[in-house]
C-alpha positions in Angstrom: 158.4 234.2 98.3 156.1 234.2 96.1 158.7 232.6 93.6 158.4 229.8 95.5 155.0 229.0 96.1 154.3 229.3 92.8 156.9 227.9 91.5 156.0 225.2 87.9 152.3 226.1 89.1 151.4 225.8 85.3 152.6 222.2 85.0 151.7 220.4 88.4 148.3 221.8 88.8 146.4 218.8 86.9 148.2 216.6 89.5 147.2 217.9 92.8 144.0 217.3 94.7 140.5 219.5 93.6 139.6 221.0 96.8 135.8 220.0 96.6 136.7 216.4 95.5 133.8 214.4 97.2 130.9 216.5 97.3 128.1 215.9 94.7 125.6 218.1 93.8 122.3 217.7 91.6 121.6 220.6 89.1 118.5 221.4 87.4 119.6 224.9 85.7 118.6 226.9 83.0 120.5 229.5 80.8 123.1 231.1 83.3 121.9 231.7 86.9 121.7 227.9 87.6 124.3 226.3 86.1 126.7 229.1 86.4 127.6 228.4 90.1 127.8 224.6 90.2 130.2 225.1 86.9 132.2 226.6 89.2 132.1 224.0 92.0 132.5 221.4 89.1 136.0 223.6 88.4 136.7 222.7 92.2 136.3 219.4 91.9 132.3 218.9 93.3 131.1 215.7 90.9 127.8 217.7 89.2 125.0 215.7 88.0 123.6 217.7 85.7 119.4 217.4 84.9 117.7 218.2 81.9 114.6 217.0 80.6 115.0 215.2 77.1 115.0 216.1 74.6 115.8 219.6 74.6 117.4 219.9 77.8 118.6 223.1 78.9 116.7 226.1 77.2 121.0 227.3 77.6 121.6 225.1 74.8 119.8 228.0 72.1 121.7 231.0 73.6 124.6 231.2 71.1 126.0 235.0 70.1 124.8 235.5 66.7 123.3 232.1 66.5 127.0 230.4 66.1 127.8 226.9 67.2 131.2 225.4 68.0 130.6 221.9 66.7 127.0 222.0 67.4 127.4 223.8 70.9 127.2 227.7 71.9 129.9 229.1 73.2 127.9 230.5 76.4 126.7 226.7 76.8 130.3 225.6 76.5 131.8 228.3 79.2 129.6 227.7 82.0 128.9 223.9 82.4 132.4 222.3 82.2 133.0 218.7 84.2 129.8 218.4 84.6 127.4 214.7 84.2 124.7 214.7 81.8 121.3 212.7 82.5 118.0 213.7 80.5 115.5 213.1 83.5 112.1 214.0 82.6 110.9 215.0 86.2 107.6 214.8 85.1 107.7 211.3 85.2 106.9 209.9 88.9 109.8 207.5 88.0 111.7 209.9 87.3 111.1 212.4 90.3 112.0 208.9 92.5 115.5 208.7 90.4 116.1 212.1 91.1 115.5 211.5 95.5 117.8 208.2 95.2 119.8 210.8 94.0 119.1 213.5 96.3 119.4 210.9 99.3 123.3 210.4 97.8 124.6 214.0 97.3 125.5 217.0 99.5 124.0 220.0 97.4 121.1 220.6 94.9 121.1 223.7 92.8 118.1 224.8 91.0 116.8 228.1 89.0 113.4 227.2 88.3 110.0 229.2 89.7 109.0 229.0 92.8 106.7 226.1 93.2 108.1 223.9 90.6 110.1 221.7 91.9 107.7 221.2 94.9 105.1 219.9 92.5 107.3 217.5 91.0 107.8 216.2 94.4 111.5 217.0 94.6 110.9 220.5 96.4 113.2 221.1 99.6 110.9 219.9 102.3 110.1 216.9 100.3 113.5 216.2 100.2 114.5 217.0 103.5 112.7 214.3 104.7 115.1 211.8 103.0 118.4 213.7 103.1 118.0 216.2 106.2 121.7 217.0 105.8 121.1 218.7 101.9 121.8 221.4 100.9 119.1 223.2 98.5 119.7 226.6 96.7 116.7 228.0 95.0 117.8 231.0 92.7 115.3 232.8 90.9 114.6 236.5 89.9 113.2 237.5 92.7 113.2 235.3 95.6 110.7 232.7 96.6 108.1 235.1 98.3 107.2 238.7 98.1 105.2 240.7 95.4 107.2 240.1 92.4 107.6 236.5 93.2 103.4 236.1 93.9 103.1 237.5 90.4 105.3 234.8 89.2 107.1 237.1 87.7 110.1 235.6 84.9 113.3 237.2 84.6 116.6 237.0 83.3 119.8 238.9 83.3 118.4 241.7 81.1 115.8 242.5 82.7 117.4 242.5 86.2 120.1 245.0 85.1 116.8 247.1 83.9 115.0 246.6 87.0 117.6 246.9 89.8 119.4 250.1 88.5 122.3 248.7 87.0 121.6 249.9 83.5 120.4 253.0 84.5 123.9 254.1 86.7 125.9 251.6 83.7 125.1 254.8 81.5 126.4 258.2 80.8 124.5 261.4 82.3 121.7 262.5 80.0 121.8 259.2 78.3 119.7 256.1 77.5 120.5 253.3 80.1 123.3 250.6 78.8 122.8 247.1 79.3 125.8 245.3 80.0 126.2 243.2 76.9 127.8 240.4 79.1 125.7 238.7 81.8 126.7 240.3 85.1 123.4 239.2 87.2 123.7 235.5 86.6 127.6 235.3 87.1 127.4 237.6 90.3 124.2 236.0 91.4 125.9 232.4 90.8 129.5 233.4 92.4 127.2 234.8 95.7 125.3 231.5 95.2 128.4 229.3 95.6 129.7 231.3 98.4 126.4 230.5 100.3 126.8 226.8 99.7 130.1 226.7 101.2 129.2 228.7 104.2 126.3 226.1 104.2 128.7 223.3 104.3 130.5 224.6 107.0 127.9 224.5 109.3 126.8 221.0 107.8 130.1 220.1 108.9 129.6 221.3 112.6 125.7 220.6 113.3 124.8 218.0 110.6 122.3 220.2 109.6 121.5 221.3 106.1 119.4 224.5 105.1 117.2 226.1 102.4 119.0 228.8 100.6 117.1 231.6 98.4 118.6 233.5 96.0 117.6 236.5 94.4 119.3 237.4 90.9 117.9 241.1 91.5 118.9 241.7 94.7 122.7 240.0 94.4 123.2 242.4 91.7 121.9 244.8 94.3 124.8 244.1 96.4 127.8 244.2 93.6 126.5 248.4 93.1 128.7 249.8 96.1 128.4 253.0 97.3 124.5 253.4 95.7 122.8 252.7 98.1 124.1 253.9 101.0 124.8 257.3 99.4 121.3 257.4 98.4 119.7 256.9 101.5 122.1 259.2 103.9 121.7 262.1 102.0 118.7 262.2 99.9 120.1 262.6 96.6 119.7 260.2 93.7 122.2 258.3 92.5 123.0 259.7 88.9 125.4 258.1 86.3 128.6 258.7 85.7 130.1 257.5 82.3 133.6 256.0 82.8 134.5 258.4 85.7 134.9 257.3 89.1 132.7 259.5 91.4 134.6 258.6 94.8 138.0 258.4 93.1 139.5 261.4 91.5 140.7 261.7 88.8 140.0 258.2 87.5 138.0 258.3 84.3 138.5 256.8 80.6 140.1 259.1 77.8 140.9 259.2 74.0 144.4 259.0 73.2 146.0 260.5 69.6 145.6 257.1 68.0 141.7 256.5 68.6 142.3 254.0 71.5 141.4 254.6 75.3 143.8 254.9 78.5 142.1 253.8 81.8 144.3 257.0 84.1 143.7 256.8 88.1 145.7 259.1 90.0 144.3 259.1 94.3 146.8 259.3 96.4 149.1 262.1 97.3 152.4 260.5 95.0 150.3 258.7 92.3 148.8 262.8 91.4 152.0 264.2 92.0 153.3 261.7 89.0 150.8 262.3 87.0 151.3 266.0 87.2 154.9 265.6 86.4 154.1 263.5 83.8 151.9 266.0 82.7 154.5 268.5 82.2 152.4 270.4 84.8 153.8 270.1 88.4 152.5 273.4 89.2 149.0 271.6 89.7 149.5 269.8 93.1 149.9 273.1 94.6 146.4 274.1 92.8 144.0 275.1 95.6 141.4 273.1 93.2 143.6 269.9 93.2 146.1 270.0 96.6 143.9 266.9 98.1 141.5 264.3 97.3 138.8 265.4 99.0 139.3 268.6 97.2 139.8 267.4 93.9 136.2 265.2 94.0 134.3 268.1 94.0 132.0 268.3 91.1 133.6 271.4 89.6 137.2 270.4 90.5 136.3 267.2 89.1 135.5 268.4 85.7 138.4 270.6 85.4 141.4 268.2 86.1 139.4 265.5 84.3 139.4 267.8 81.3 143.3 268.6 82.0 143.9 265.1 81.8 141.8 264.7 78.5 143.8 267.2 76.6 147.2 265.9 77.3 146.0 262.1 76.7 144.7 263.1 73.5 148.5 264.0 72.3 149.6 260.7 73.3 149.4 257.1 72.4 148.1 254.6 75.2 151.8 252.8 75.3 153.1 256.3 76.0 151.0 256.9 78.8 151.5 253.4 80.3 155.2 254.2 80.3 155.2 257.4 81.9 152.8 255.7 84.3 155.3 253.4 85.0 158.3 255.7 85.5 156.1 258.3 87.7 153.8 255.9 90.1 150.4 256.3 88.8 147.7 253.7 87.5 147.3 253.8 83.7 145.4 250.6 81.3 145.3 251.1 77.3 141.5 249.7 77.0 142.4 246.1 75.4 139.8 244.2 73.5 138.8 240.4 74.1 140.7 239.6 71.5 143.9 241.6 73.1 143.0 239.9 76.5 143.4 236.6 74.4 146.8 237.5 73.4 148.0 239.1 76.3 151.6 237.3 77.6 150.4 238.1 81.2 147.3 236.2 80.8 149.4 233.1 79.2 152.3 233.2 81.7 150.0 232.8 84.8 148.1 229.9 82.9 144.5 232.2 83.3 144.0 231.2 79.5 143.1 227.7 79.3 143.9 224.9 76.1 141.1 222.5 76.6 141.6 219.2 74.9 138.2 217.5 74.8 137.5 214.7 73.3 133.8 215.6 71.6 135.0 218.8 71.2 138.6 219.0 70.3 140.8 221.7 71.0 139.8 225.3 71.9 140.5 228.5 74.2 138.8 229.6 77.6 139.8 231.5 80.3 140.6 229.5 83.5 139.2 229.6 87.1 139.4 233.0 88.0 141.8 232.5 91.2 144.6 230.3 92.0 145.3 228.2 94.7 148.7 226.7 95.0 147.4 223.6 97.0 144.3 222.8 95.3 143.9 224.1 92.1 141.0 224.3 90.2 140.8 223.3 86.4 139.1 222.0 83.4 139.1 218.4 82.7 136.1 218.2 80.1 133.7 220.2 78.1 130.0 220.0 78.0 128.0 217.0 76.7 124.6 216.5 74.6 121.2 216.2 76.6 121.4 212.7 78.8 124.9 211.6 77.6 125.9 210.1 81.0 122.4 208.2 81.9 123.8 204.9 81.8 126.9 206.0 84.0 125.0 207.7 86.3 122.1 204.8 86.6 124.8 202.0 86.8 127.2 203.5 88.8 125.2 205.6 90.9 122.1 203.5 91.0 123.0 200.3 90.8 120.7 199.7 87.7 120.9 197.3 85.2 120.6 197.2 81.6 117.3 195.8 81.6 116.3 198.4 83.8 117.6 201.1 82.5 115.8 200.6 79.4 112.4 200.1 81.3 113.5 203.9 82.4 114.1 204.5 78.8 110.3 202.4 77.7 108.5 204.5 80.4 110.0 208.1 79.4 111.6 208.9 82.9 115.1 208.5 80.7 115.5 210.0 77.3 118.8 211.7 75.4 119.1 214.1 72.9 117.1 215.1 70.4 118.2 216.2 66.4 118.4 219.7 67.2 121.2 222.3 67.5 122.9 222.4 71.0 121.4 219.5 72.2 123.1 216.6 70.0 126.4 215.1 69.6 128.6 217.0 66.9 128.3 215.2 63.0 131.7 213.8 63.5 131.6 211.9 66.7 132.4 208.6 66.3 129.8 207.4 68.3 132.0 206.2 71.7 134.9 209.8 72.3 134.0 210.7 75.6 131.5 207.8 76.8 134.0 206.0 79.3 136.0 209.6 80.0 133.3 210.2 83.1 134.4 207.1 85.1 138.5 207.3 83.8 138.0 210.7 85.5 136.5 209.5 88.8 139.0 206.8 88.9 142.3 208.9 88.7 141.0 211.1 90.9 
């Protein structure tokens, strides 16, 4: 079955329909949390106007790991804000603020991650816009939400600091240790996946009522939600949370060891058969009858945790993760050798199912990124261009969009309510562009579409 539904998925997917083809949304994001999420309804298909104000746009366009740029562009830039339009709209321009509600009065969604108040004093705040559009759609995501203590103070944040604040350093860590900040940036992708999901739900009952809503997004308290069984354990029994390292507290054993080479096996053994082949794997059947071990339950005591997590370490450290993912194999149990990004990059899973992408872009040329995290055999998502210097689309947008004309859109550009990039990293075209690659790629796009 599933042969055939996914049968040449790789080849025909850039020839069927984007499931969000039609809806338009206006961004005004910074670093992750805000233009994460319409990056991914961009992936779908959404047409995303993206607005920055000129000329450095996007305070995203700095955050590069180890200060490296990719023909003038950070990587981090680059992953989250593909298919997207580019107009430098300085909003605090009146004439601006009045391009940006002939917008607003035109699209479906508008996605911002500014403080609260901001966008409100530049006139484009959701009730001003309601007015116009009473069908939008208007996500606010901030760090805290738009009212409440931390959100009077005006309190900033980013994805550090939330994983600091919210706990998810402190139970990322390993008992009687400092906490570990995720080096990646799992508040603003969770925040922005949870964001998206509340735009669709949005849009469904836009689709029944006609009526479109305010929605507030909190980067702390998403993150909140993604820390399963915390909370709840917390509260019903009085005990604090504590954390664990690698091992699994409500699955046992699951945990992270060394193997004889230096690298690390993921091992998870729950169920009744998976431990049984494990044990046999083991050399050591005799443990399933263990009055320590004989059930799960059993086996996630504290003290009959530590000793068959300790069994486990000693045999895995006499063996090479490939060995252990082949006994895993031949006896039923769950077993990962720790890979590497570069190792996921390579992987001939990843490849055959298409997850790793080969983007050909026309400012930016060839390169590597993993795909749209799900497939769907109807509709699916994809790349179809990289990201773009501050205000690269304006004319496209003001002409096509607008219905401006060149004499006006330089008026725009006289007055200061337009601008483009300006000669700094991130922001600008890279030192080989020709000057026209990717101009007219925008409305080819919309056309085949």
């Amino acid at each position: 079955m599933a042969e055939e539904t996914w049968k040449d998925y790789k080849e025909k997917r850039h020839s069927k329909p984007l499931p969000l083809k039609g809806i338009r949304v206006l961004e005004v994001g910074t670093l992750i949390l805000g233009p994460v999420g319409p990056g991914f309804s961009a992936t779908m298909g959404a047409e995303v106007i993206k607005c920055e104000i000129p000329p450095i746009g996007d305070t995203g366009r700095n955050m590069t790991p180890f200060g490296y740029f990719y023909k003038g562009f950070p990587p981090v830039f680059i992953h989250n804000n593909v298919n997207k339009y580019w107009v430098g709209l300085d909003l605090h321009k009146p004439e601006a603020q009045e391009l940006f509600r002939e917008l607003a009065l035109k699209s479906d969604i508008i996605e911002i991650n500014l403080r609260p108040g901001v966008m409100d004093k530049w006139n484009v705040g959701y009730h001003q816009i309601k007015k116009i559009n009473p069908g939008i759609i208007y996500i606010s995501k901030t760090g805290f939400g738009q009212w409440g203590p931390y959100a009077l103070e005006n309190r900033p944040s980013n994805d550090g600091a939330a994983q600091g604040l919210c706990g998810y350093a402190w139970m990322s860590s390993f008992p009687d240790q400092p906490p570990l900040k995720s080096s990646i940036y799992p508040c603003d992708d969770y925040g922005g996946l949870m964001g998206e999901v509340a735009v669709l739900a949005a849009l469904h009952h836009r689709d029944k009522t006609g009526q479109g809503q305010f929605i507030d997004l909190s980067q702390s308290e998403n993150i909140m939600r993604a820390m399963s069984w915390v909370w709840p354990y917390q509260q019903l029994t009085g005990k604090e949370a504590m954390p664990a390292g690698n091992r699994d507290v409500s699955i046992c054993p699951a945990d992270t060891f060394y193997c004889c080479d230096g690298d690390f096996v993921a091992i998870a053994a729950p169920a009744p058969d998976e431990f049984k082949g494990l044990c046999t794997a083991m050399e050591k059947s005799e443990l399933t009858e263990d009055s320590r071990f004989n059930d799960h339950l059993t086996r996630l005591k504290q003290e009959n945790a530590d000793d068959i997590i300790k069994i486990i370490a000693d045999w895995a450290r006499t063996k090479s993760p490939d060995e252990i993912e082949a006994l895993a194999e031949t006896h039923g149990f769950a077993a990962s050798r720790v890979k590497s990004v570069k190792d996921i990059m390579a992987d001939e899973h990843s490849k055959e199912r298409g997850f790793i992408a080969e983007i050909d872009d026309p400012i930016l040329g060839e390169y590597q990124d993993y795909g749209f995290p799900v497939m769907m055999s109807k509709t699916p998502p994809r790349v179809k261009w990289a990201v773009r210097p501050v205000g690269f689309d304006n004319e496209y947008v003001m002409t096509n969009h607008l219905g401006r004309n060149a004499d006006q859109i330089k008026a725009l550009y006289d007055c200061g309510a337009l601008g483009k990039w300006g000669d700094l990293p991130g922001r600008k075209p890279p030192l080989d562009w020709d000057g026209k690659a990717g101009l007219i790629m925008a409305r080819e796009a919309q056309e085949k579409e």
